[in-house]
C-alpha positions as CSV (number, residue, x, y, z in Angstrom):
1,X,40.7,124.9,87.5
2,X,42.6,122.9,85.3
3,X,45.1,125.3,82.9
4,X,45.1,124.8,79.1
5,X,48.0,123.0,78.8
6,X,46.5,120.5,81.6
7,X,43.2,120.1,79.5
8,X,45.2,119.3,76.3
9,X,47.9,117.1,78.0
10,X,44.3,115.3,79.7
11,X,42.8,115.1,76.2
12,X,46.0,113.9,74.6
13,X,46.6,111.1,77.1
14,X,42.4,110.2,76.5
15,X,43.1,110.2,72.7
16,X,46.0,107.9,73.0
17,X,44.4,105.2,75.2
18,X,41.0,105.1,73.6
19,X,43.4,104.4,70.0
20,X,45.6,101.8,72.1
21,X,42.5,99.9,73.0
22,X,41.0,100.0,70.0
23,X,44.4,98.7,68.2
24,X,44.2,96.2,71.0
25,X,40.4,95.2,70.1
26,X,41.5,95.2,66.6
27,X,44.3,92.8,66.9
28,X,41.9,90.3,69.7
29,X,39.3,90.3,67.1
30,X,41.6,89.3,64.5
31,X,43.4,86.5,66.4
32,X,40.0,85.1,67.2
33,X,38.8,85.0,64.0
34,X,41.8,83.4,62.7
35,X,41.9,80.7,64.9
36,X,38.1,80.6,64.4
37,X,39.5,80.0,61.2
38,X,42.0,77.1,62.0
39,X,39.3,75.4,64.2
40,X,37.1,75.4,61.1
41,X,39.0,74.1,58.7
42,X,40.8,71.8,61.6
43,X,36.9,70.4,61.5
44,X,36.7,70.2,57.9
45,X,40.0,68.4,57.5
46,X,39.0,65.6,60.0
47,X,35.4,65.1,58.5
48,X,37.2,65.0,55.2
49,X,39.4,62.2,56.9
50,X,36.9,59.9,58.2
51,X,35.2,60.3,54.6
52,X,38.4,58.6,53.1
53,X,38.6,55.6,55.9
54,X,35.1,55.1,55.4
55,X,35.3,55.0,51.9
56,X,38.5,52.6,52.0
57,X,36.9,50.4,54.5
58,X,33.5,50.5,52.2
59,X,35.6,48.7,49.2
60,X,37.9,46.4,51.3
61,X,40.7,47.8,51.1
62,X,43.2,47.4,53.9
63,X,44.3,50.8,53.8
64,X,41.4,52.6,55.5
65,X,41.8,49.7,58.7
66,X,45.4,51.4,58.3
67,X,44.3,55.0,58.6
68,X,41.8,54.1,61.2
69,X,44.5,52.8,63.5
70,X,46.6,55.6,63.0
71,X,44.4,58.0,63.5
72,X,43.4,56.4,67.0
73,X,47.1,56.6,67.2
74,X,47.8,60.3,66.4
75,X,44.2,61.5,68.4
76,X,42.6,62.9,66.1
77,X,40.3,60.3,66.5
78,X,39.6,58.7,69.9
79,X,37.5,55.9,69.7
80,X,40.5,53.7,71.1
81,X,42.8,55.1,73.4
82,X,44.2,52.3,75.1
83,X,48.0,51.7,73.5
84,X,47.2,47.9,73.5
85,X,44.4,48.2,71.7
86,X,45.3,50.6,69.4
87,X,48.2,48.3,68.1
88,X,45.7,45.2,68.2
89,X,43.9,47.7,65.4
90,X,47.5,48.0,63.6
91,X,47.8,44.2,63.6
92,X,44.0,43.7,62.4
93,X,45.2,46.0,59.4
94,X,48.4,44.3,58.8
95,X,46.7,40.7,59.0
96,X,44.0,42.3,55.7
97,X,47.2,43.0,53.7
98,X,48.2,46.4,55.4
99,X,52.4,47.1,54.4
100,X,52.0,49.9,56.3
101,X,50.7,48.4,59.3
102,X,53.1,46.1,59.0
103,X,55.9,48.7,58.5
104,X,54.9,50.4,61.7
105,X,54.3,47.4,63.9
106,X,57.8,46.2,62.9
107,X,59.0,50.2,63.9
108,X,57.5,49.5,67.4
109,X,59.0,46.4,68.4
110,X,62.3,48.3,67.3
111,X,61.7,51.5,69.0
112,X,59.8,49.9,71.9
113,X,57.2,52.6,71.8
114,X,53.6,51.5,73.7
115,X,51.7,52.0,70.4
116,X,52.7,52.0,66.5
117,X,52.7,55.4,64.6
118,X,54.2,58.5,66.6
119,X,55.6,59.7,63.3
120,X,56.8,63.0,64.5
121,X,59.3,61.6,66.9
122,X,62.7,59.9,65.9
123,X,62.9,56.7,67.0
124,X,65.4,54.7,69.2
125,X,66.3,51.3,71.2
126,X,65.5,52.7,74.5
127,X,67.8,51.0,75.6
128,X,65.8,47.4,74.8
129,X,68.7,46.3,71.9
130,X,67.3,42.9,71.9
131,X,64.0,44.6,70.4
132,X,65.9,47.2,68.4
133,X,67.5,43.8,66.5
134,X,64.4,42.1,66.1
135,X,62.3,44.9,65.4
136,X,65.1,45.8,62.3
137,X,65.6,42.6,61.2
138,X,61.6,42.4,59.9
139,X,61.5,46.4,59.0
140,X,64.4,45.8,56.6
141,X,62.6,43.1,54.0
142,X,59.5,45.9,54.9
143,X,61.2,48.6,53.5
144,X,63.2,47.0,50.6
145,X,59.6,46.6,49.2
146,X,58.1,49.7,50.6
147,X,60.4,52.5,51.5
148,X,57.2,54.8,53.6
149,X,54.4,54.9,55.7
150,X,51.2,57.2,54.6
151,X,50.0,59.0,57.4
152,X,46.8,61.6,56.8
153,X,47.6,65.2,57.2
154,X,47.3,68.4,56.7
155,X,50.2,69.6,54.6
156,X,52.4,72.3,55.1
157,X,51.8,75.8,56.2
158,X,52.0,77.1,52.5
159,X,49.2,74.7,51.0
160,X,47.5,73.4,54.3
161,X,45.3,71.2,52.9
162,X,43.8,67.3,53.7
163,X,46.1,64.9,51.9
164,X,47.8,61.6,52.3
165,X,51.3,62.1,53.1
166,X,54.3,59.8,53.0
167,X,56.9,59.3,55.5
168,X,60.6,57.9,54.7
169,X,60.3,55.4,57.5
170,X,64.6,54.2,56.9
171,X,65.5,57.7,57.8
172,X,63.7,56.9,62.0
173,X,67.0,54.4,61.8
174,X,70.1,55.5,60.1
175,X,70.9,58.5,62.7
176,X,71.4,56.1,65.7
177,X,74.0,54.0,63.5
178,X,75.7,57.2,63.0
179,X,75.7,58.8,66.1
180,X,75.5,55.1,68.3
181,X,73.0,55.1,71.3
182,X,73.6,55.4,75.5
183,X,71.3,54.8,78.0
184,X,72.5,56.6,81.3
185,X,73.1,53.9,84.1
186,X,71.0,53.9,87.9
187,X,74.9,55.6,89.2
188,X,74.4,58.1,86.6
189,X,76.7,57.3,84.2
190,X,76.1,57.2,80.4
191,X,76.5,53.4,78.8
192,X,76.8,52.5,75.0
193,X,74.4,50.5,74.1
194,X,74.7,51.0,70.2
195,X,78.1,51.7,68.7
196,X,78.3,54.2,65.6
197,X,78.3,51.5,62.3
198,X,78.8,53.1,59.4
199,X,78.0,50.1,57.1
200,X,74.8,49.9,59.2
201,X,74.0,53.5,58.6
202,X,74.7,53.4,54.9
203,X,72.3,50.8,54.3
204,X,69.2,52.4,55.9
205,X,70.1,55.9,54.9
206,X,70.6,54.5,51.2
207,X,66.7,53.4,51.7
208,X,65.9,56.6,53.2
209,X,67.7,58.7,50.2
210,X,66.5,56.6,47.0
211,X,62.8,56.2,48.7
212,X,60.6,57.6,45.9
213,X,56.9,58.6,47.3
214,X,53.6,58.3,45.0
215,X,52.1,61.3,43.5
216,X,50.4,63.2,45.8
217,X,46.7,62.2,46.9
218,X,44.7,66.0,47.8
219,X,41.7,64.3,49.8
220,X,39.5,67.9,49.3
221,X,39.5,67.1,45.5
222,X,38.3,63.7,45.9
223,X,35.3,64.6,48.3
224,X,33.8,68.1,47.7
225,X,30.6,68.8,49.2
């Protein structure tokens, strides 16, 4: 027979386990909801999205081809995946009056990426100088007119709602002109490619500093249900 202090000791370690697993339970419910959460509003964010293009697109304006492009771009949506395609959508933009399409197709030739946008990545020559040059030299007039790119998203984590945001597009170029760019050799060795130029990097990162974005456009006050 099991002693007294066994049957509490037994009853003790019972308590303790059946509150661990319900503290557990507690916690899985709660991460589930709150990412049932996320993946709601995630949903509502991206109908709210397509709204806005549709609604650009309905009135002519250049700007919803724009967002369309980048948002086959970004993923959200995937009717075009294809990197080819999805820059012939940027040019088809940029040929209806598009500055940011423009802008971005200009950043791609400079940054030789496949596909225009890719916002959350600095840019660089990869090594390709001859498209870094000719990539700058028609961002430059670009962004002497318009300093940014709008890209649709969801703000920040304090106020995460659907908006248009703007990117300081200048400030993708200035950091290679102040650190200079390498490209590491077959042998292994690294190779400078672009030297550090500080009157090159004053003139972009004077763009990036002065560029002044337009007020701020909350897409969930525009369409409500």
């Amino acid at each position: 027979m099991l002693s007294l202090r066994s049957l509490i000791i037994t009853g003790l370690i019972l308590l303790v386990t059946v509150l661990l697993s319900a503290c557990m339970t507690g916690a899985y419910v709660a991460t589930e909801l709150e990412n049932a959460d996320r993946k709601k509003a995630y949903t509502q964010h991206i109908a709210i999205f397509k709204q806005h293009i549709k609604a650009l697109q309905d009135k002519g304006d250049p700007l919803g081809d724009y967002f369309y492009a980048l948002g086959n771009s970004d993923g959200w949506i995937k009717d075009v995946k294809d990197p080819k395609e999805i820059t012939a959508l940027f040019e088809k933009a940029a040929a209806k009056g598009s500055m940011d399409a423009n802008i971005l197709l200009a950043l791609q030739e400079a940054s030789s990426d496949p596909k225009p946008g890719r916002l959350d990545y600095l840019k660089s020559p990869r090594g390709n100088i001859a498209a870094w040059e000719s990539g700058l030299a028609k961002l430059l007039p670009l962004l002497q007119e318009q300093c940014y790119a709008r890209r649709l998203t969801t703000g920040d984590l304090f106020d995460p709602r659907p908006q248009e945001g703007y990117y300081s597009i200048a400030g993708e170029i200035w950091p290679t002109f102040r650190d200079g760019h390498h490209t590491q050799s077959n042998q292994g060795e690294w190779v400078l490619k672009v030297p550090k130029n500080p009157e090159r990097q004053k003139i972009w990162e004077d763009i990036d500093n002065n560029c002044k974005f337009p007020p701020d456009v909350w897409l969930d006050t525009l369409y409500r249900d």
